[in-house]
N, C-alpha and C positions, 0 to 999 in steps of 0.2 A: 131222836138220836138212838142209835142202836147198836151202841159200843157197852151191854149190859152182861154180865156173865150169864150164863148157861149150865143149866145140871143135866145131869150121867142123861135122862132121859130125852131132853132136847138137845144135845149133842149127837147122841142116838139114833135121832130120828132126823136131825140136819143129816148127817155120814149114812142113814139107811141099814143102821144095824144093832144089835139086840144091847139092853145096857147091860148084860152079861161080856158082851166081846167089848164093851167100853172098860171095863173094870180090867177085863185082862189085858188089852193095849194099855194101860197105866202103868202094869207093875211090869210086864214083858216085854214089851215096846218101845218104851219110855216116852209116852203120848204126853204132852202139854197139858197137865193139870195141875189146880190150884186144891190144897186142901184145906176149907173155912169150918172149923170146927169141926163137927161130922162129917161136912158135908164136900164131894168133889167140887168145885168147878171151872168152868172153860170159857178162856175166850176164844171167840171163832178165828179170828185174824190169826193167830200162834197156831191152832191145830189144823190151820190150812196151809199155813207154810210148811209142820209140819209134814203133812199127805202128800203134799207138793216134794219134799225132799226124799222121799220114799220111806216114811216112816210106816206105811199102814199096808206095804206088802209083801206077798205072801212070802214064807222062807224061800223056796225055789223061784223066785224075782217077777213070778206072776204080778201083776193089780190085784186089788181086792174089787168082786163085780166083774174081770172081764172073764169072758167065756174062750 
């Protein structure tokens, strides 16, 4: 079963980007995370609907990734 949460680093690396740009999509973005204690974390299903609804691009309505 692979409905397991996910920290700042494997979400990171599922999205292809630094857990520095994860932390700032949290407070700037309003990126889908849960916060357990310390610690962030994500489920995948929620921060892909997110992405999906254009939560992860750029101010001028670029993609994040496309060239």
């Amino acid at each position: 079963m692979e409905d397991r949460w996910l920290s700042v680093d494997e979400i990171g690396t599922y999205l292809g980007i630094k857990r520095d740009t994860v932390y700032k999509w949290i407070s700037d973005r309003s990126m889908p995370a849960h916060k357990i204690g310390r610690l962030w974390k994500f489920k995948k299903d929620e921060v892909d609907a997110w992405v999906r609804g254009g939560g992860a691009q750029e101010a001028d309505g670029a993609n994040v990734g496309k060239k």
